[in-house]
TORKOL-4160 file (C-alpha; in steps of 0.2 Angstrom, whole numbers, padded with zeros to 4 digits, m for minus):
345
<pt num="1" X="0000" Y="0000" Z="0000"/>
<pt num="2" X="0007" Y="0017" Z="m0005"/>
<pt num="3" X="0004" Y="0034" Z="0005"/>
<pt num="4" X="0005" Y="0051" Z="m0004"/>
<pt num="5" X="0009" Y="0062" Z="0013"/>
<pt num="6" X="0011" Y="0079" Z="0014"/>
<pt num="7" X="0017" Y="0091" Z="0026"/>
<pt num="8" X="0017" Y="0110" Z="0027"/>
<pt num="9" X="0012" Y="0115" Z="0046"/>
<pt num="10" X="0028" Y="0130" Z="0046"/>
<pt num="11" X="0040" Y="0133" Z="0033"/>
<pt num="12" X="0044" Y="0117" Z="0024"/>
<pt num="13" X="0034" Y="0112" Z="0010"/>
<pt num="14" X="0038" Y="0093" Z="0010"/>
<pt num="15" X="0029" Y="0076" Z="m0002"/>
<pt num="16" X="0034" Y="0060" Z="0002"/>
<pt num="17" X="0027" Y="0041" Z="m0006"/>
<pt num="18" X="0030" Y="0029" Z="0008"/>
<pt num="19" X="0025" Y="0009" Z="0006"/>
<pt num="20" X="0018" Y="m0002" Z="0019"/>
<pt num="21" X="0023" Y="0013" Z="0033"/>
<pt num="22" X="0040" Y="0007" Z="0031"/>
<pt num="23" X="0047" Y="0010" Z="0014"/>
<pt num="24" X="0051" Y="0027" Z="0007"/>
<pt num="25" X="0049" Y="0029" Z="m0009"/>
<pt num="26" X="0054" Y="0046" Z="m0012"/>
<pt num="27" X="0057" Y="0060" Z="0002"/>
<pt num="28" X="0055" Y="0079" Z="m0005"/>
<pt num="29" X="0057" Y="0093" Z="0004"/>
<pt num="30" X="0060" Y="0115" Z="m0001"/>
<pt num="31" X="0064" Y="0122" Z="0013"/>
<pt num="32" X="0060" Y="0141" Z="0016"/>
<pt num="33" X="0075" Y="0145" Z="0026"/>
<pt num="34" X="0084" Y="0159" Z="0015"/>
<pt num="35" X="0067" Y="0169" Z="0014"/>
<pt num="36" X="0064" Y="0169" Z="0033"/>
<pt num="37" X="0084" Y="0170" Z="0037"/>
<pt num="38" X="0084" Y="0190" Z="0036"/>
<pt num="39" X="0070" Y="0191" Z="0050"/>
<pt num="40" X="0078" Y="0180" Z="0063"/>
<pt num="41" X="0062" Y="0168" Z="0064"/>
<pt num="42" X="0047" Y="0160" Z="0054"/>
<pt num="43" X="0035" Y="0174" Z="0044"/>
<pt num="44" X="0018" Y="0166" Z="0043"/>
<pt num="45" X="0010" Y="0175" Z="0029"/>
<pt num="46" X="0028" Y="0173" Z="0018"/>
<pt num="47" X="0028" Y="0154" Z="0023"/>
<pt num="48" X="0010" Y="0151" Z="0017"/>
<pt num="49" X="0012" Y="0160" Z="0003"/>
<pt num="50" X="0028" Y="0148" Z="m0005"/>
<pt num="51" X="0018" Y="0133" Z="0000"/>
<pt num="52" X="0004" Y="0137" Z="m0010"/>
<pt num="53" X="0017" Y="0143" Z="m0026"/>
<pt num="54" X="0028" Y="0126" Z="m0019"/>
<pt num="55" X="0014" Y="0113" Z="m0016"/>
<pt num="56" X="0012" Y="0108" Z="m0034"/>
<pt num="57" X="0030" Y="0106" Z="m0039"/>
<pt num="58" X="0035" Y="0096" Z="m0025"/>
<pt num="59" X="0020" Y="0084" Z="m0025"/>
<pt num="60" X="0024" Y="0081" Z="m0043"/>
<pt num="61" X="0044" Y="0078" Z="m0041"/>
<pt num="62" X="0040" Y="0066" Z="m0027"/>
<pt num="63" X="0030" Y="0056" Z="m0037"/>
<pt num="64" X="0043" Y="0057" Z="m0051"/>
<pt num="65" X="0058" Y="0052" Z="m0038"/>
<pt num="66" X="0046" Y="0035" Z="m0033"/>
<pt num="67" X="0043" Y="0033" Z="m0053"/>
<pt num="68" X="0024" Y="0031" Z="m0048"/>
<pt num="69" X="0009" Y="0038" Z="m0056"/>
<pt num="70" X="m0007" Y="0046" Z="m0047"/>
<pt num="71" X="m0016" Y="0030" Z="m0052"/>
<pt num="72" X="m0004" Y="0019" Z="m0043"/>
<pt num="73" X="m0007" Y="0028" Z="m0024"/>
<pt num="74" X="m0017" Y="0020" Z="m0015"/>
<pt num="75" X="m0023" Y="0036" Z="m0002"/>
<pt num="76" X="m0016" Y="0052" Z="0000"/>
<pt num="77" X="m0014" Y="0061" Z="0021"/>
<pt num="78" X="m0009" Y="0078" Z="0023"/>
<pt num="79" X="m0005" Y="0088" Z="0040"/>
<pt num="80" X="m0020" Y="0096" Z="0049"/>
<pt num="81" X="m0014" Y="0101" Z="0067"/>
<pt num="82" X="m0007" Y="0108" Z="0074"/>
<pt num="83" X="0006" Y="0123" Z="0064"/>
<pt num="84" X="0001" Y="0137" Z="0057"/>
<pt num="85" X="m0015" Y="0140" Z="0050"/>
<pt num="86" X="m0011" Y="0147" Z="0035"/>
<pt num="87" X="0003" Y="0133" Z="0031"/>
<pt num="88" X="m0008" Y="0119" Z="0038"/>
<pt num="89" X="m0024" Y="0125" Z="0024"/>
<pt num="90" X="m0012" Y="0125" Z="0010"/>
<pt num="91" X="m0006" Y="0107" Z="0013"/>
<pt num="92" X="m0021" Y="0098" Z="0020"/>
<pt num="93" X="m0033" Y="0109" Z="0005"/>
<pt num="94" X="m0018" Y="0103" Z="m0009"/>
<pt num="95" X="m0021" Y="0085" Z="m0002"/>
<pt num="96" X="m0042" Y="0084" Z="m0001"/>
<pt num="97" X="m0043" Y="0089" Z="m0016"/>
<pt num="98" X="m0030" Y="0077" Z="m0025"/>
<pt num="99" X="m0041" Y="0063" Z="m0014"/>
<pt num="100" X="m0056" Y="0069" Z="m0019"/>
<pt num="101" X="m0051" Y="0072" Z="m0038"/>
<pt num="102" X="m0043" Y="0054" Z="m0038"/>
<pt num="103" X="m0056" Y="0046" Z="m0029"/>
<pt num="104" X="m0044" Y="0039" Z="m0015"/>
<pt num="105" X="m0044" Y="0038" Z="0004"/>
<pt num="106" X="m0041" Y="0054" Z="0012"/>
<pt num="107" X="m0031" Y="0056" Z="0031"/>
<pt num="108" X="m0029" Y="0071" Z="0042"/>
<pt num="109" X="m0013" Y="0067" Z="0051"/>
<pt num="110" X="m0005" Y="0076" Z="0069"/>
<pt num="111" X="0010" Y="0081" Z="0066"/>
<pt num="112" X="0016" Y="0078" Z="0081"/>
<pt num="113" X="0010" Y="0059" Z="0080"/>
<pt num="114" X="0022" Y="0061" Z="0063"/>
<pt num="115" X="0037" Y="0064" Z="0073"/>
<pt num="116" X="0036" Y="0050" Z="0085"/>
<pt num="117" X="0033" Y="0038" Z="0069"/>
<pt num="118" X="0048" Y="0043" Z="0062"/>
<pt num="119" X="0059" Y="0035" Z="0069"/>
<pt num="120" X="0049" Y="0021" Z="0065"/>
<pt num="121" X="0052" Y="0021" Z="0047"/>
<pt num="122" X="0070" Y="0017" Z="0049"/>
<pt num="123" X="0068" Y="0001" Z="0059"/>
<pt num="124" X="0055" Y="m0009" Z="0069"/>
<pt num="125" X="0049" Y="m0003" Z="0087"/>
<pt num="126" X="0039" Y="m0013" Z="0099"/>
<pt num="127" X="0028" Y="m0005" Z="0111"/>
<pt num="128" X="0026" Y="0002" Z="0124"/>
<pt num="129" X="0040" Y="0014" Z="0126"/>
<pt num="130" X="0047" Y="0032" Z="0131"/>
<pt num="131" X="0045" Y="0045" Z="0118"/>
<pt num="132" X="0052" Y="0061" Z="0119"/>
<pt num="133" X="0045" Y="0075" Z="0107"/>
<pt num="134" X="0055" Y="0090" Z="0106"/>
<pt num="135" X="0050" Y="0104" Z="0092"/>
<pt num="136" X="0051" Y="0122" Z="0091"/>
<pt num="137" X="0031" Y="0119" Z="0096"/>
<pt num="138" X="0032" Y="0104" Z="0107"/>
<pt num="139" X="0043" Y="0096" Z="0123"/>
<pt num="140" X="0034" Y="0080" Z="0129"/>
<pt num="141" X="0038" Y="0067" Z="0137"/>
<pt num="142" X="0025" Y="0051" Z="0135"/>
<pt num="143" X="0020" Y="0032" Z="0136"/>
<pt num="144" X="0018" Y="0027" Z="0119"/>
<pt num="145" X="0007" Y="0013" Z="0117"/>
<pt num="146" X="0004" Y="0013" Z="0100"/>
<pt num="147" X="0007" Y="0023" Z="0086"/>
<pt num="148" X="m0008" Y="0035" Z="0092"/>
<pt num="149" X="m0012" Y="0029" Z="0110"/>
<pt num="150" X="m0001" Y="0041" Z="0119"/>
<pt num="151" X="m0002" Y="0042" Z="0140"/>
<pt num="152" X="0005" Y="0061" Z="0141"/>
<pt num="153" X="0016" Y="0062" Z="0156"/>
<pt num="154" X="0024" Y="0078" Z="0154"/>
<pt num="155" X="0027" Y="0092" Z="0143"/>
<pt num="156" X="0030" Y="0109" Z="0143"/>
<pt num="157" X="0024" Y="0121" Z="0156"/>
<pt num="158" X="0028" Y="0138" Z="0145"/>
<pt num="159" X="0041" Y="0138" Z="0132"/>
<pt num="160" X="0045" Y="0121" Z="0120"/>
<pt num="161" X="0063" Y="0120" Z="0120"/>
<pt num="162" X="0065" Y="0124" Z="0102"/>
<pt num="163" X="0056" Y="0141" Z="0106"/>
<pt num="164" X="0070" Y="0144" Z="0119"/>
<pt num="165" X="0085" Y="0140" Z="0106"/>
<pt num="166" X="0076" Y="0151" Z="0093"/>
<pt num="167" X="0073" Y="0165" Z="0105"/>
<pt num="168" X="0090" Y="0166" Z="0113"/>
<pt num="169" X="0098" Y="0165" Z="0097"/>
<pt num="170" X="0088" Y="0178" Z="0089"/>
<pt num="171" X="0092" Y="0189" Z="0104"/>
<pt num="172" X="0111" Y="0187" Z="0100"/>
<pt num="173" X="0108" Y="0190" Z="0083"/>
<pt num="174" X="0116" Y="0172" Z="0077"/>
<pt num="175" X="0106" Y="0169" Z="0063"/>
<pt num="176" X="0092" Y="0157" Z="0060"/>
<pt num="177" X="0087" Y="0139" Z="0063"/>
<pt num="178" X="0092" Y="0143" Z="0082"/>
<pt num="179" X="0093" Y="0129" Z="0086"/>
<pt num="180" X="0106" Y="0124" Z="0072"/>
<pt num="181" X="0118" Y="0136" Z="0074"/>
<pt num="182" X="0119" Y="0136" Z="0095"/>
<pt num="183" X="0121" Y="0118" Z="0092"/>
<pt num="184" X="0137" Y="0123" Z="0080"/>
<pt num="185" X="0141" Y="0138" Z="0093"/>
<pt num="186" X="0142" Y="0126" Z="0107"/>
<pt num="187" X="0157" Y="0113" Z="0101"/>
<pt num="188" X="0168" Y="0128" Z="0103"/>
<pt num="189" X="0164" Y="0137" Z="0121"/>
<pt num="190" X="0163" Y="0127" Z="0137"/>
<pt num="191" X="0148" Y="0120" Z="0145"/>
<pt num="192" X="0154" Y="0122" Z="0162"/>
<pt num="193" X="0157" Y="0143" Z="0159"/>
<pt num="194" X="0138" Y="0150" Z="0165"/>
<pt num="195" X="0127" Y="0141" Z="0178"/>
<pt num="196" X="0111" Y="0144" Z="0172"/>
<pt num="197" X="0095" Y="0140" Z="0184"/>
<pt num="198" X="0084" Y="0123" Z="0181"/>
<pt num="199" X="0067" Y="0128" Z="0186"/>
<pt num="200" X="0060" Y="0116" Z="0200"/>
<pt num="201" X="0044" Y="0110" Z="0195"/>
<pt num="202" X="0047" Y="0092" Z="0202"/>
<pt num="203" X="0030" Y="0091" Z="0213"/>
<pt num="204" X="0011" Y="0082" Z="0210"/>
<pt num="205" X="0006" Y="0084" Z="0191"/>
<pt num="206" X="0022" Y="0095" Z="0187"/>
<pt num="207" X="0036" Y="0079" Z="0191"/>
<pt num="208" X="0038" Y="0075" Z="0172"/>
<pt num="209" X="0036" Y="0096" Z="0167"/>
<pt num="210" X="0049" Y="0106" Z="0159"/>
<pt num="211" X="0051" Y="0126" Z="0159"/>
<pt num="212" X="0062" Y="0134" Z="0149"/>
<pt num="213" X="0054" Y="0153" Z="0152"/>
<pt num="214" X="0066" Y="0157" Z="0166"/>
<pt num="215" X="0083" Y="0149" Z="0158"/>
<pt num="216" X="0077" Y="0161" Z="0143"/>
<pt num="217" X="0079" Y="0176" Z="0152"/>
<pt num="218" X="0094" Y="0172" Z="0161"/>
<pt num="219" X="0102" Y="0168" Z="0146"/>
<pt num="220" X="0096" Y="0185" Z="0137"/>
<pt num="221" X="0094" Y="0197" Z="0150"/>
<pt num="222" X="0106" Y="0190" Z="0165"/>
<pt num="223" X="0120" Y="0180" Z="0160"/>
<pt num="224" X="0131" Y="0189" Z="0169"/>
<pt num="225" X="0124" Y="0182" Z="0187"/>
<pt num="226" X="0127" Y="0165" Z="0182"/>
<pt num="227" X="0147" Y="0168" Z="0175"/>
<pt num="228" X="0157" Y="0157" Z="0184"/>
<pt num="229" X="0174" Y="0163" Z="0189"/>
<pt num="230" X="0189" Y="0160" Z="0178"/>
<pt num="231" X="0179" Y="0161" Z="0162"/>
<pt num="232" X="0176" Y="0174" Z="0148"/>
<pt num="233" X="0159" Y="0177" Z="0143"/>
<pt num="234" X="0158" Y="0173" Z="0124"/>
<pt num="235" X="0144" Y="0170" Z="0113"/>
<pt num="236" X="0153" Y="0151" Z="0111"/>
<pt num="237" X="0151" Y="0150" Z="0129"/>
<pt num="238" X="0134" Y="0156" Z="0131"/>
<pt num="239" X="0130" Y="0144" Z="0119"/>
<pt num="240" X="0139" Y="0129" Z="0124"/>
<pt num="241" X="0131" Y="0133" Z="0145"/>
<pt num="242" X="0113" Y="0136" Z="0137"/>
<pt num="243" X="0111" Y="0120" Z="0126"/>
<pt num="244" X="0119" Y="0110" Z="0143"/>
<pt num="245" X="0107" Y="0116" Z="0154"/>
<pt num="246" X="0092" Y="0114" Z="0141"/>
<pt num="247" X="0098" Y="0097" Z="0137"/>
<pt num="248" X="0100" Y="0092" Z="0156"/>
<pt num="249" X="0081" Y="0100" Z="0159"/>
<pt num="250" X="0073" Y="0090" Z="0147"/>
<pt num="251" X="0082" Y="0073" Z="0151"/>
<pt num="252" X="0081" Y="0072" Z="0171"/>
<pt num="253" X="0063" Y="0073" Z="0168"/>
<pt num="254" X="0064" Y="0058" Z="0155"/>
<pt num="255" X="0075" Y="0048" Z="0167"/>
<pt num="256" X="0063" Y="0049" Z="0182"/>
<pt num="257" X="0051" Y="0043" Z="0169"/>
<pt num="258" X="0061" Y="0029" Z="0163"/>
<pt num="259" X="0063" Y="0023" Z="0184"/>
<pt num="260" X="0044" Y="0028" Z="0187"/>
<pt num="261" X="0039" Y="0018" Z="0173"/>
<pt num="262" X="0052" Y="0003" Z="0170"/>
<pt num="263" X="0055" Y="0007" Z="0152"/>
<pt num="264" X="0072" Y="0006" Z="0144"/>
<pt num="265" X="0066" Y="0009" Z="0127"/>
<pt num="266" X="0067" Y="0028" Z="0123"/>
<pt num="267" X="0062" Y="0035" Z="0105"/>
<pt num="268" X="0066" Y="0055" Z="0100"/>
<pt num="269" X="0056" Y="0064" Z="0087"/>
<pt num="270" X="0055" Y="0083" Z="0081"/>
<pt num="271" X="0069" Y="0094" Z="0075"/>
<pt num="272" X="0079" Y="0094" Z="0093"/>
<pt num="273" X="0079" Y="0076" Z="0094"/>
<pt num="274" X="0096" Y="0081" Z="0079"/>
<pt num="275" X="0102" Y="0091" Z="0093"/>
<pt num="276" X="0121" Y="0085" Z="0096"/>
<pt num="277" X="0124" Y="0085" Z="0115"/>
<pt num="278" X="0105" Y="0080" Z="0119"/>
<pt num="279" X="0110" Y="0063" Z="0109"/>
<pt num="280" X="0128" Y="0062" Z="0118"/>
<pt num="281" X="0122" Y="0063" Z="0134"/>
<pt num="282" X="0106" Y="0049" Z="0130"/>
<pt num="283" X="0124" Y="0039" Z="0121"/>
<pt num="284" X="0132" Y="0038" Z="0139"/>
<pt num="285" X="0116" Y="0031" Z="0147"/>
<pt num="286" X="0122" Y="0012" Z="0141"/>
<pt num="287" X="0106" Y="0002" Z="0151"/>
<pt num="288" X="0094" Y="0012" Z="0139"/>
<pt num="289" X="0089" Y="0009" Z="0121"/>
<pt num="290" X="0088" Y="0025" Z="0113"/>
<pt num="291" X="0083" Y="0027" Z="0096"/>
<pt num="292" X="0084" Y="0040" Z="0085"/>
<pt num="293" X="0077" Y="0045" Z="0067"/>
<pt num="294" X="0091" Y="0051" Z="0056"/>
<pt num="295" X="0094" Y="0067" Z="0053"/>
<pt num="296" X="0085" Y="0071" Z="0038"/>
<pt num="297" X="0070" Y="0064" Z="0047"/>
<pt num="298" X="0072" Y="0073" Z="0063"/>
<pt num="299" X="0064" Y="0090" Z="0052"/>
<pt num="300" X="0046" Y="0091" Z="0046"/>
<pt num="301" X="0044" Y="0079" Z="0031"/>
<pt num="302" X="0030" Y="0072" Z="0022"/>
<pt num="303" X="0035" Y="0055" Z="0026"/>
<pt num="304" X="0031" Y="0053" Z="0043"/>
<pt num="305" X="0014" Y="0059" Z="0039"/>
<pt num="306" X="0012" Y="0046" Z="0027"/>
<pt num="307" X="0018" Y="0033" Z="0039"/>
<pt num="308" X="0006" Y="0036" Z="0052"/>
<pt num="309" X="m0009" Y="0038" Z="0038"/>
<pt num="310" X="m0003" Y="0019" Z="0032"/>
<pt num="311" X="m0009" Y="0012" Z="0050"/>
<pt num="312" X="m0024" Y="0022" Z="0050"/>
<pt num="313" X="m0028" Y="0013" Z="0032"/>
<pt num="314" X="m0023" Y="m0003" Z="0037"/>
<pt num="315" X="m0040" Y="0000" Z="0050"/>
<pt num="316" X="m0050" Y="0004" Z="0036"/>
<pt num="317" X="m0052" Y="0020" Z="0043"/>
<pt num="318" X="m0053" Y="0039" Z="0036"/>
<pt num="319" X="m0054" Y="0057" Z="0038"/>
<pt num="320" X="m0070" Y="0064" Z="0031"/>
<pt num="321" X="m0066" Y="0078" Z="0018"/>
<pt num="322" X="m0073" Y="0091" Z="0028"/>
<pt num="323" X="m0061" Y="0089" Z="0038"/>
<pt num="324" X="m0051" Y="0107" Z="0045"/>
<pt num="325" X="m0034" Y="0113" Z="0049"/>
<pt num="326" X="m0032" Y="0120" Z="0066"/>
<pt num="327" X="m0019" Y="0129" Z="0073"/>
<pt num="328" X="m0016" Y="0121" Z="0091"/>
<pt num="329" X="m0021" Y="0107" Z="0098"/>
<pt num="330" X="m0030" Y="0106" Z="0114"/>
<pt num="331" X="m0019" Y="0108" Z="0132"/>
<pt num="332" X="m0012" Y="0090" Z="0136"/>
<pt num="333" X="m0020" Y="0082" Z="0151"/>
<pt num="334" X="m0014" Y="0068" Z="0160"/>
<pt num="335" X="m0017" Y="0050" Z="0156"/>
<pt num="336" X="m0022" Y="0045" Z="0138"/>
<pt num="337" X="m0023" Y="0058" Z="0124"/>
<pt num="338" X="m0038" Y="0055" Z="0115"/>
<pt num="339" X="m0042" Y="0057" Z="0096"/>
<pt num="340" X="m0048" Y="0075" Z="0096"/>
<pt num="341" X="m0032" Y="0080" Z="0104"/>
<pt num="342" X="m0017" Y="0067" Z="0095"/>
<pt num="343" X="m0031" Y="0060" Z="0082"/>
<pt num="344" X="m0034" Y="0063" Z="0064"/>
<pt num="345" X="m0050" Y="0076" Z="0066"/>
C-alpha cells in the first residue's frame, strides 16, 4: 500500500510516497529557510504563501523520484494540526482535493503523531515505550502505546525547548534555525562557563514538566549572574552553558520517567531530537535503548505523515473531507490523549 503524505504545518513544504509505513519511496522537501533567514524567525504570511506557489511542484517531483503515477497511490494524508494556520490549509486543501479528484482515501494526520513515527520508518519498534518529542512547538515526554495511543506524562509548562534555542539566538543576533547554529556555537565554548538555573517543578502533576521561560531570560537578559569565575563570557560559551542546561532540563525529567515507569526503550522525534549534546548525553546512558530518526527525518517531512496515515488505512479507517486545519491542539492532560487532541480530526 502506497501513501502520498504531505506536510506543510511551518516553513517546509515537504511530499513524500511511503509503502507499507516502512518503505520510502521518495522523500521531498523545499525548505523556506533563506526567505525567513533575514527576519531571525518563521514569517507566517511569507511561509504560506511559498507553499501554495511550492505545493504543486514538490508533489509532482516526489511522485517522479518514486517513478509512480497518481493511479498507482493508494490514499493520499496531509498535515491538519497543529502549525500554522495558513501553512496547515495550503497542505491539508492541496491533499483533499488530490483525494477527492482521484477518488482515493483521504487522512488528516497530527503532526506531532508524525514525529514520533519517524523513527519508526528506519527500523522496527515494539511498544510500549518512552518518547520524547522536542520541536520548536512541542517538549513532551510520554507512554507510547501505539502509534496514536499516547499516556502524556509531561510536557512543557511555558516555552517548548526549540522556542528557547530560537529566541535566545535571535536575541544574540546568530542567525536562524536557532537551534542549528547554538548547536554549531556550542562545540567551541565550554559548558561548564555559565550556571544557568533549572526551574524546580518536580512536585504532583508537574514531576515529568519542563520550563524553559526562566533559563530564557537568564540567558538574554542576565547572563552575567550566572558567569562562573575564571571564564570569559563569549557568545561560544553562552552557547555551549545554554544547550547543557536545556539538554539536562529535558532529560532528568525523562529519566525519572524511565525509573517511574520501568521502560528502557526511549524513542526521540522533532527537529531537537538532531540536537548533538542531547544525543551524547542519551549515548552515555548504556542500560537504555535509545533510538533516534536520522537526521533528515528529525525536520518536518512528508514522510512521517504518510507513515502514520498507512496504520490508520490498514483499519479501514478515514478522515471525512470536511475535515479542517487547526492551529493548536487542545492543552495536554494527564493520562491518555484522545483522538480529538493526537487523532486525525
Amino acid at each position: 500500500m502506497k501513501v502520498l503524505g504531505i506536510e506543510s504545518s511551518c516553513d517546509e513544504t515537504a511530499c513524500a510516497i511511503v509503502e507499507d509505513g516502512k518503505k520510502i519511496l521518495s522523500n521531498v522537501v523545499a525548505t523556506q529557510i533563506p526567505f525567513h533567514q533575514i527576519y531571525n524567525g518563521v514569517v507566517p504570511e511569507i511561509a504560506s504563501r511559498k507553499h501554495a506557489e511550492w505545493i504543486l511542484p514538490v508533489v509532482r517531483e516526489a511522485l517522479e523520484k518514486a517513478d509512480l503515477s497518481l493511479d498507482k497511490i493508494d490514499a493520499i494524508a496531509a498535515t491538519n494540526r497543529p502549525g500554522l494556520i495558513g501553512s496547515l490549509l495550503v497542505g491539508l486543501s492541496f491533499g483533499k482535493t488530490l483525494a477527492w479528484a482521484t477518488g482515493k482515501p483521504f487522512f488528516a494526520v497530527n503532526h506531532m503523531l508524525g514525529h514520533l513515527y519517524a523513527a519508526h520508518l528506519e527500523r522496527e519498534i515494539p511498544y510500549p515505550y518512552l518518547g520524547l518529542l522536542v520541536s520548536g512547538g512541542h517538549s513532551i515526554i510520554a507512554r507510547v502505546n501505539d502509534f496514536d495511543k499516547l499516556d502524556i506524562l509531561g510536557t512543557t509548562i511555558d516555552d517548548s525547548v526549540g522556542e528557547a534555542f530560537d529566541k535566545v539566538a535571535k536575541f544574540y543576533n546568530l542567525g536562524y534555525p536557532g537551534g542549528v547554529v547554538i548547536d554549531s556555537l556550542a562545540k567551541q565554548g565550554d559548558r561548564n562557563a555559565f550556571t544557568f538555573p533549572v526551574p524546580k517543578i518536580d512536585k504532583g502533576d508537574h514531576r515529568y514538566d519542563v520550563s524553559f521561560s526562566g533559563l530564557k531570560t537568564a540567558v538574554i537578559h542576565q547572563a552575567d549572574m550566572f558567569l562562573n569565575e575564571g571564564y570569559e563570557k563569549s557568545i561560544e560559551n553562552i552557547a555551549a552553558s545554554f544547550q547543557e542546561t536545556a539538554c539536562r532540563t529535558l532529560l532528568t525529567r525523562l529519566f525519572r520517567a524511565v525509573e517511574d515507569t520501568g521502560l528502557k526503550t526511549v524513542v526521540l522525534g522533532g527537529g531537537v531530537a538532531a540536537n548533538s549534546r542531547l544525543r551524547e548525553i542519551l549515548a552515555e546512558r548504556s542500560d537504555l535503548n535509545c533510538i533516534f530518526p536520522p537526521l533528515n527525518l528529525c525536520g518536518d517531512n512528508g514522510a512521517m505523515i504518510a507513515g502514520v496515515a498507512y496504520h490508520f488505512l490498514k483499519r479501514g479507517e478515514q478522515s471525512p473531507l470536511n475535515t479542517t486545519a487547526c492551529a493548536r491542539i487542545p492543552q495536554f492532560k494527564r493520562g491518555l490523549a484522545n483522538l480529538e487532541a493526537f487523532g486525525r480530526r
